[in-house]
N, C-alpha and C positions, 0 to 999 in steps of 0.2 A: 770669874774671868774665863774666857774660852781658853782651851787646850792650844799649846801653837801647834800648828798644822806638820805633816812630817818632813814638807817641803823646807820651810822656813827652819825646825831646825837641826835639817842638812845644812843650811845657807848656812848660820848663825856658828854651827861645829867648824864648818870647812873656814870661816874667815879667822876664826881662832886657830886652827889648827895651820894653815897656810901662812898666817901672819908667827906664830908661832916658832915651825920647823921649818918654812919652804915651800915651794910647790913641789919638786921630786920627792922630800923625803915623809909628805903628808900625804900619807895612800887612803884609797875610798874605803878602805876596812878603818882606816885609823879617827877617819873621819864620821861614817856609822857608826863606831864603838863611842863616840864621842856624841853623836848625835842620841843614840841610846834606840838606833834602832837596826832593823836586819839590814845586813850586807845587799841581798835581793832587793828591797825596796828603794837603791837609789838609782837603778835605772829608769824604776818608772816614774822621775823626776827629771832626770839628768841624762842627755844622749853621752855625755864620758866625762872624765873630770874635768876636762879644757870646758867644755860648755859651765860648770858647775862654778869654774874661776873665774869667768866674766862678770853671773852674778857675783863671785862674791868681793870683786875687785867694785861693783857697785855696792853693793854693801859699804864696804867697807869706808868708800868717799864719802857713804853719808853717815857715819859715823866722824868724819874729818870736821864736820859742822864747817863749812867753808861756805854755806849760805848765810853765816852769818857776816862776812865779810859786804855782801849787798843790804844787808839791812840799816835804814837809818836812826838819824838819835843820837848815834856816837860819831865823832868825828871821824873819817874815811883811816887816816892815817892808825889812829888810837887803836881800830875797830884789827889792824891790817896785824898790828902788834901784838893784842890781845890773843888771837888767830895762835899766832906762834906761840906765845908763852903757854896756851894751852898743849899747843903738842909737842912743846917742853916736855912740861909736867909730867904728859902723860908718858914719852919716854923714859926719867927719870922716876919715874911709879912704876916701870916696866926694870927696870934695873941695866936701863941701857944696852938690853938685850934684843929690841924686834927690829927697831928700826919702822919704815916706810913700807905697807907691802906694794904700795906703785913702784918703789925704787927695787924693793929685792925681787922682784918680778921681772921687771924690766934686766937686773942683771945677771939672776941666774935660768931667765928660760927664755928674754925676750930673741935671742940667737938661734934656738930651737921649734919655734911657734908662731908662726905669724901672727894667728889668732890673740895670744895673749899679750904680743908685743901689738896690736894695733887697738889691744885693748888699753893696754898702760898706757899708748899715746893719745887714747880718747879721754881717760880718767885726767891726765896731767896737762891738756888742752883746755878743758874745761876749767881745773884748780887756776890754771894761769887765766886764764879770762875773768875768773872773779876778783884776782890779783889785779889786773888790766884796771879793772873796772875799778875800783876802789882807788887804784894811785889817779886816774884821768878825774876821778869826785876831788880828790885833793886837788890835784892842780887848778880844777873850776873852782875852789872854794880859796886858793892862793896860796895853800899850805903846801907849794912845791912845785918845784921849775918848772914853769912851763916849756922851755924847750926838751925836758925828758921824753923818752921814746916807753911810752907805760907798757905795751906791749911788748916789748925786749927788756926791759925792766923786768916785767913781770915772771917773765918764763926765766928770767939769769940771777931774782932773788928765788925762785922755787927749786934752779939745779942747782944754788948756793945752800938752798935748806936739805934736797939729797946729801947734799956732798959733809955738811955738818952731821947729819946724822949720821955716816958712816964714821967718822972721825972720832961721837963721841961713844958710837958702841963699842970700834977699838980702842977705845982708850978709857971704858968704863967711866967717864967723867963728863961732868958737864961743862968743861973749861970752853969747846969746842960752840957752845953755844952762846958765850960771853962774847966770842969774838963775829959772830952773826949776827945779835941785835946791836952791839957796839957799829960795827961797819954797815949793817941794811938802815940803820934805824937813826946811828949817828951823823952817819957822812952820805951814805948815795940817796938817804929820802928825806935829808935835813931840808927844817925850811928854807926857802930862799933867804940871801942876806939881801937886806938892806940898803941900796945901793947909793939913795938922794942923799 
């Protein structure tokens, strides 16, 4: 297997290390120490850390696996669900400690950074369009009111799953997430009823 490259992993350190502590409190020495190489070698990667957090805010969405939300096979809805219980899991394998780095970005530097807030709102533009995508497959399939707005759906069950995650990191539990697939999954994406 080839070596990864010193680029890749800067990338791979900083999206750990950001997702980890933060963007302020994850400095480019914390992140070369991590990455296992010299301090010097990550400018000639990186014009500053803010360029370094772009990539690693991409990274990091694709690690979110949210192209699997476009793939067929599974039914649109199951597929939308499945989505979430995975990064469930993976918070509660986390000890309900990182949280979102699109969300803790977006609240502790998006005020300070153009750059990285117009970065958050590129990463969470996209998450919500493959959200879009997937409830508009349901509604073609009947498996959901077609008077829904998929697109304001979309983007108010993803600042529903911010706002859970913050919930369940302060409250170290996953109660907070009972009450997000009960309400996204019971009531605003239930089938339609049956009216004849």
């Amino acid at each position: 297997m080839a070596r990864q490259s010193m680029r890749e992993a800067i990338v791979d350190a900083a999206v750990a290390q950001f997702h980890a502590k933060g963007y302020n409190a994850a400095g480019v020495k914390d992140i070369t120490d991590a990455a296992g190489v010299p301090k010097g070698s990550f400018y000639n990667h990186f014009d500053s850390k803010e360029s370094l957090a772009l990539v690693a805010l991409d990274r990091y969405g694709a690690g979110l696996r949210t192209h699997e939300l476009a793939e067929p096979g599974t039914p649109p809805l199951a597929r939308l669900r499945a989505h979430f219980e995975f990064l469930r899991e993976e918070t509660a394998d986390a000890d309900f400690t990182r949280g979102c780095m699109f969300g803790n970005f977006g609240a502790e530097i998006g005020d300070h950074s153009e750059t990285i807030r117009a970065g958050v709102r590129t990463s969470l533009g996209l998450w919500a369009s493959l959200i879009a995508g997937a409830l508009a497959e349901a509604q073609r399939a009947g498996d959901l009111r077609a008077d829904l707005d998929t697109e304001r759906t979309a983007r108010f069950v993803l600042n529903a799953w911010e706002g859970t995650l913050i919930a369940a990191r302060s409250g170290r539990s996953g109660e907070a997430f009972e009450d997000f697939f009960d309400t996204v999954f019971g009531t605003m994406l239930a089938p339609p009823s049956d009216t004849s």
